[in-house]
N, C-alpha and C positions, 0 to 999 in steps of 0.2 A: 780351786776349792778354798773359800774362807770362814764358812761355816761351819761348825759341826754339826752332826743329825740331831744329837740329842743328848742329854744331862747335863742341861746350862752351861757346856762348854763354847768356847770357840777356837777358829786354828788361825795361830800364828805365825813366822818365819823367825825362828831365835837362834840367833848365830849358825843361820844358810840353812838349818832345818827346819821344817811343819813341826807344828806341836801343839795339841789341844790342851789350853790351859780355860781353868774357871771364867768363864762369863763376868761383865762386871768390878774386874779390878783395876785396879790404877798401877801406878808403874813398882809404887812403894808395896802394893797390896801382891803383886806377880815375885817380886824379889822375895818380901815374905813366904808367899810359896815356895820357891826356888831354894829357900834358905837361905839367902847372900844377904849379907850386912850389908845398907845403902854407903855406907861411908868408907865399904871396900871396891866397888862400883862403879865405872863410868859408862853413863846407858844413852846409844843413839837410837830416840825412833822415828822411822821413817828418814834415816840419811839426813838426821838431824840432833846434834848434842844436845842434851837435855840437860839445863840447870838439873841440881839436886836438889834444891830449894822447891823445885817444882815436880819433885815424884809422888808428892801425894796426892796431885792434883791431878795430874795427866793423865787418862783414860788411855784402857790397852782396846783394842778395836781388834775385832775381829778383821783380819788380812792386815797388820802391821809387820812392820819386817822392822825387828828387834838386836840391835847388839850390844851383849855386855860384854865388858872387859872389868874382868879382877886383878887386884892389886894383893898380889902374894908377897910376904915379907919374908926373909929368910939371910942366910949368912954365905 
């Protein structure tokens, strides 16, 4: 399944899970949702590192398999 039925969503794979996120975003616009700061962030889509230079640009597609990794700072 890659689409959803309905409310402008579509489903994704975001780190090994489906997940129906908003129709229409880019990678910067889905972290936005997610709440993640891009500059805490390294996002591979499709088994591909994505500059960061290039998250505003790159479109989330329905059926992409998505993985963030955050960068927690701590002592």
């Amino acid at each position: 399944m890659t689409e959803a039925s309905s409310g402008g969503t579509i489903v994704v794979t975001l780190n090994g899970d489906e997940r129906d996120v908003p129709a229409g975003l880019t990678v910067s616009g889905l972290l936005a949702h997610l709440g993640l700061h891009e500059r805490l962030v390294v996002v591979e889509l499709n088994r591909e590192i994505l500059r960061r230079d290039r998250y505003a640009e790159a479109p989330v597609n329905a059926g992409d398999t998505i993985e963030l990794v955050q960068f927690v700072g701590g002592g």
